[in-house]
Structure formats: structure tokens, C-alpha cells
C-alpha positions in Angstrom: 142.5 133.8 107.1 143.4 134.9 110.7 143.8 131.9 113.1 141.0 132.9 115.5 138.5 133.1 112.2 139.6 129.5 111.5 138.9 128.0 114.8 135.8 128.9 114.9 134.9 128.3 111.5 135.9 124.7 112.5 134.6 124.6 115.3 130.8 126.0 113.8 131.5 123.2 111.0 131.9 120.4 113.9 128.7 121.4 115.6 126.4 121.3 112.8 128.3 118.2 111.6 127.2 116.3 115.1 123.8 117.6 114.8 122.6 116.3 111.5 124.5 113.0 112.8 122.8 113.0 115.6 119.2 113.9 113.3 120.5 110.7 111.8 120.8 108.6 114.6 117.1 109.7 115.7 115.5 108.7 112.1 116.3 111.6 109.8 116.7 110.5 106.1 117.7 113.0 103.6 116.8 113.3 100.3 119.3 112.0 98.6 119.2 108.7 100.7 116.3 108.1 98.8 115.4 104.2 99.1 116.2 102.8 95.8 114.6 99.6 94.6 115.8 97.6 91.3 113.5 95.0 89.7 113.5 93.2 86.7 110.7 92.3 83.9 110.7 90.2 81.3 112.2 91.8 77.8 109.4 90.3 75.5 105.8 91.6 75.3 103.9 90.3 78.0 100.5 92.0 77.5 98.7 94.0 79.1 101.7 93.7 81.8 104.9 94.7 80.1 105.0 95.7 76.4 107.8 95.6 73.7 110.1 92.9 72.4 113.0 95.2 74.0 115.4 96.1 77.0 114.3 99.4 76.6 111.0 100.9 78.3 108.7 102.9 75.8 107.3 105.2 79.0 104.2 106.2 76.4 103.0 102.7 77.2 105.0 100.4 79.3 102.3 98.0 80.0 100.0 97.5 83.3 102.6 96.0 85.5 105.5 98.3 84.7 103.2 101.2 85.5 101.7 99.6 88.8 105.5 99.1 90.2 105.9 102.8 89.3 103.0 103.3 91.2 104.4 101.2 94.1 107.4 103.1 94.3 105.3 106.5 94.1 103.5 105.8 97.1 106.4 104.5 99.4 108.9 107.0 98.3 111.1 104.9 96.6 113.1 105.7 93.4 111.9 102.7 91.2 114.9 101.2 88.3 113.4 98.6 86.2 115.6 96.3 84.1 114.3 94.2 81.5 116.0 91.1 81.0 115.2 87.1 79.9 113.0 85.6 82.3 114.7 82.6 83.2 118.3 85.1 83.7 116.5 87.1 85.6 114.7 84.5 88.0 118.0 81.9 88.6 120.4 84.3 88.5 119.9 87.6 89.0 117.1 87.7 91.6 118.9 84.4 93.6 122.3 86.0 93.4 120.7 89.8 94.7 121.9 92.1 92.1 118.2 93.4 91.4 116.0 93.3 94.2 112.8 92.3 93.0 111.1 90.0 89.8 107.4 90.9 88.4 105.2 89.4 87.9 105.7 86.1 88.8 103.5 82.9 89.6 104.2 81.0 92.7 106.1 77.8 92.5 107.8 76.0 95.6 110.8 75.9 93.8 111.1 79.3 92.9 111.1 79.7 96.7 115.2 78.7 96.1 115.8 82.3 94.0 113.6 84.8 96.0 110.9 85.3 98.4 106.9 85.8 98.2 104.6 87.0 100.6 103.6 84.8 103.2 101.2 84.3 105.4 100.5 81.1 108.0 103.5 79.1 106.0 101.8 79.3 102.8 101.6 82.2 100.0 99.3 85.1 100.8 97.5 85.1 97.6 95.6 88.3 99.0 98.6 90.3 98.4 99.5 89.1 94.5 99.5 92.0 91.8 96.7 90.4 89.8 95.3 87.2 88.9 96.1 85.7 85.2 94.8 82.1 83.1 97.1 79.6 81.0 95.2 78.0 78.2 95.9 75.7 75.2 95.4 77.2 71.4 95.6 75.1 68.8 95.0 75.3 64.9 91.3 75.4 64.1 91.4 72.5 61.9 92.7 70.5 64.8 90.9 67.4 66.8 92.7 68.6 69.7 90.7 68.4 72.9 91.2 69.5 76.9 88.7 68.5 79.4 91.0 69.9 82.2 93.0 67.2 83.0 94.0 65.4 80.2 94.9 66.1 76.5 93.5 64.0 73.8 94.6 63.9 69.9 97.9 65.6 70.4 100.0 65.4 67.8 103.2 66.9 68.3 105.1 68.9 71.1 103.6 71.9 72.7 105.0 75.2 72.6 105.7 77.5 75.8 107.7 80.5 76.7 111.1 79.9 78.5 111.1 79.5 82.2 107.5 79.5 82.9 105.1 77.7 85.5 103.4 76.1 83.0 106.2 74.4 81.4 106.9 72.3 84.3 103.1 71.5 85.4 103.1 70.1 81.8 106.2 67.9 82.2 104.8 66.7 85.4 101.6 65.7 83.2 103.8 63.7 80.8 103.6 65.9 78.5 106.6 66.7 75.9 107.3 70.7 76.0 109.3 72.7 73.7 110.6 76.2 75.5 111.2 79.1 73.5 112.0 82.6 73.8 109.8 84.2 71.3 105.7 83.8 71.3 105.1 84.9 67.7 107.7 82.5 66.5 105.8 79.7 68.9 102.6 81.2 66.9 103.9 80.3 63.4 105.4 76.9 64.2 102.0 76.1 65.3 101.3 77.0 62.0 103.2 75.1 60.3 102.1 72.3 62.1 105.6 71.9 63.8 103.4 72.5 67.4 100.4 70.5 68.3 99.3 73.3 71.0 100.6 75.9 72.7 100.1 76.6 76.3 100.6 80.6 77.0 98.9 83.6 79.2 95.6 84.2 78.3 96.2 88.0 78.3 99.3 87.6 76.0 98.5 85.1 73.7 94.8 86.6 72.9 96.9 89.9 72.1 99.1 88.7 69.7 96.1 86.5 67.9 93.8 89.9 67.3 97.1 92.1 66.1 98.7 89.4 64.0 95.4 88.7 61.9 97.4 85.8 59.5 98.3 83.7 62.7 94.7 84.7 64.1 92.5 83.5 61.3 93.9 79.9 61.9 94.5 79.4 65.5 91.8 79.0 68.3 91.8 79.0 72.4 90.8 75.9 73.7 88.7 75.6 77.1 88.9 75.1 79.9 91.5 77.0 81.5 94.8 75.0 82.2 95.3 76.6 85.2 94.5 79.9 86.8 97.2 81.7 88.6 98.1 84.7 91.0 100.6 86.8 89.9 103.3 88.5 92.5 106.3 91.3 92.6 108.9 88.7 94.0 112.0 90.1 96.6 115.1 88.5 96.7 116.5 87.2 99.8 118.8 89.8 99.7 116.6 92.3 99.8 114.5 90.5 102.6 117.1 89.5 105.0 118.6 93.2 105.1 114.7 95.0 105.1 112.5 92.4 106.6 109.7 95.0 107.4 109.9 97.0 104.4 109.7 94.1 102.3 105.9 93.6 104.2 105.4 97.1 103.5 105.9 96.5 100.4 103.5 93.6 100.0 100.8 95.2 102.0 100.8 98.1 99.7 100.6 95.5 96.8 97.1 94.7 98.2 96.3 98.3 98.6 97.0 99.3 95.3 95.9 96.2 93.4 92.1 96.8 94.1 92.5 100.7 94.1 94.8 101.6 91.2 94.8 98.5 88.9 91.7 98.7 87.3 92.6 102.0 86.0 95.8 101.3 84.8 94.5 98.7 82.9 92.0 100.2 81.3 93.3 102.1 79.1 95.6 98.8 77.8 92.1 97.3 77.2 90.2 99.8 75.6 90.7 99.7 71.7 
């Protein structure tokens, strides 16, 4: 190549070089900058939310949640990676140590406040940007004299059964109550049983689900009222995530809202309808 092509080859290369860095400097994002936003879920069937006793996604029917944080990411332009993982890994040690950048869907509990962030509002959580709203009740075996008049238990016999790492656990310990943790809700369905479980306190939405499709655990076992507690439910950011994008992690939030009470009920109900 002759030396005076070469110059100004380079020279055509530098200019447009210090253009689109100067596009940069003024705001331009290309494509393939793409925000990209990692979150985790838990790995057992959460329903309607998440679906499947896997790390794997089945994209057919991923559950209300997963599809809502799709959503989420649709409508900010992010590029959405979901990892599904054990609860408790994913809240004390992957969300507090910032290798994903997000939880879902979590309750709120002042000490989770040490692993990742809600949205706020005033000092307190802004309940009015939570994905959606979800119950924890007591079932028990039909045959049982259990009773709950919404503070205190009466004729328990036995420990009560609840999933690994959830609110509920800890409210119960706080109660007095003896609590057995456990990764696996159909196994916490036939130890109740088998008597091995005087109750079990779960998700309304979950446990109801696994009652109606495992009909030999359903004929025996009823929901007791009243609710133990009734909950909002949030897409948690880790601190990460919020020291480095303050705004966009309100963006985020405020889209929560937005989408909740537009997109939701759709979503789930098609989970709902038999």
C-alpha cells in the first residue's frame, strides 16, 4: 500500500474513532452495551411465581414472576439473565456478596436489609412498589385439633414444617415456636402425613398448588384460617448494584409499580385458569 494511501487511511480511522468517542461522552450507548441485569429465583416450584423443581427455566411456562422480570427488562431495555439457585445461597451470599444483581421475590425483613436493598420511601419500605402481594397460612392434617386464632397456636403437637430461609420461619421462632426448615415442600407435605409435622406454615399460592395436583397429600390435609401473615413481595437489588446505578435502581422500582397493576393480572391468568 503506497505511504500517502496509508496516512490517510489512518488518519480517516482517527477521525471517526474521536467522533463516536466523543458520541460517547455526550450519552450515545450502542447496542452491544446493552444494560445487562442478573437476578436469581429460587430452584423449587414456587407457584404461580416460579415453576419447576430445577436450575433450568422451562420458557413454555416459567411461572408469573419469572415472566414479569422478563417483562421488566423488556420495557427498560435491559437484557434480563435469571439464575435459579437455593433461596437461602442466593439471599446471604450471592445477592450480599454482588455476583447477581437482584433476588425475586422476596418479603421484607429488617435483617435482610444486611444482603441487599428494597425500595424505600420516607425511611421505611415503599410497599407501593412490591411485585405483588402474597399470604402464609398453617395446614394441618384434617383429623387434627389444631387451631389458630391469629396469634397463638393451640393443640400443637409436634414441630412445624417451613421452606429454608423464609420470613415465616423466623416470625415463628420469635413466637416460641419450634420450626423445622427444609428444602423440599412435597417432602414437608408427607412428613405432615406421617404425623412427623404438627402444621406447616407455607405460601398460600404454593402450598394450595401442590394440595389440588398431589390428590393423596390433598385428601388429608386442610388450610387453617386466619392468615399468619400477609406479605408484600419485592425484586430485591444488591448493594452493589445500587451504590454503582443509584437512579436506575429507582427506575427500576418505579417501573415495578407500573407494571404490577398493568401487566400482572394477565400474566397470571393464564397460571390460574385450569
Amino acid at each position: 500500500m503506497p505511504t500517502d494511501l496509508r496516512a490517510s487511511l489512518c488518519q480517516a480511522w482517527s477521525s471517526w474513532a474521536a467522533f463516536f468517542c466523543l458520541l460517547g461522552l455526550n450519552g450515545f450507548t450502542p447496542l452491544s452495551a446493552q444494560q445487562v441485569l442478573t437476578l436469581a429465583c429460587e430452584d423449587k416450584t414456587d407457584f404461580p411465581n416460579v415453576l419447576g423443581d430445577s436450575q433450568e427455566i422451562d420458557w413454555k411456562k416459567p411461572g408469573a414472576s419469572i415472566e414479569f422480570v422478563m417483562r421488566l427488562g423488556e420495557e427498560l431495555n435491559f437484557k434480563v439473565v435469571i439464575k435459579r439457585i437455593p433461596w437461602k445461597r442466593a439471599l446471604e451470599l450471592e445477592l450480599k456478596s454482588g455476583t447477581i444483581d437482584g433476588l425475586f421475590p422476596a418479603s421484607y425483613k429488617t435483617e435482610r436489609e444486611a444482603y441487599g436493598g428494597y425500595p424505600m420511601k420516607d425511611g421505611k419500605v415503599d410497599d407501593s412498589r412490591s411485585m405483588f402481594v402474597s399470604s402464609y397460612f398453617f395446614y394441618k392434617l384434617k383429623t387434627s385439633n389444631l387451631e389458630w386464632d391469629g396469634k397463638a397456636l393451640k393443640n400443637l403437637i409436634g414441630p412445624i414444617g417451613a421452606s429454608r430461609g423464609y420470613s415465616v420461619v423466623g416470625d415463628l421462632q420469635q413466637m416460641g415456636y419450634q420450626v423445622q426448615e427444609s428444602d423440599d415442600v412435597r417432602k414437608d407435605l408427607k412428613r405432615l402425613s406421617d404425623g412427623r409435622l404438627g402444621a406447616i406454615a407455607g405460601l398460600e399460592s404454593a402450598e394450595d398448588f401442590l394440595l389440588e395436583t398431589s390428590p393423596d397429600a390433598g385428601k388429608d390435609i386442610t388450610k387453617v384460617q386466619p392468615p399468619i401473615s400477609r406479605k408484600h413481595y419485592f425484586l430485591m437489588l444488591s448493594k452493589q448494584f445500587l451504590n454503582k446505578n443509584p437512579e436506575l435502581a429507582q427506575r427500576i422500582w418505579d417501573k415495578t409499580r407500573e407494571l404490577r397493576d398493568k401487566e400482572l393480572p394477565g400474566i397470571l391468568r393464564k397460571y390460574m385458569t385450569k
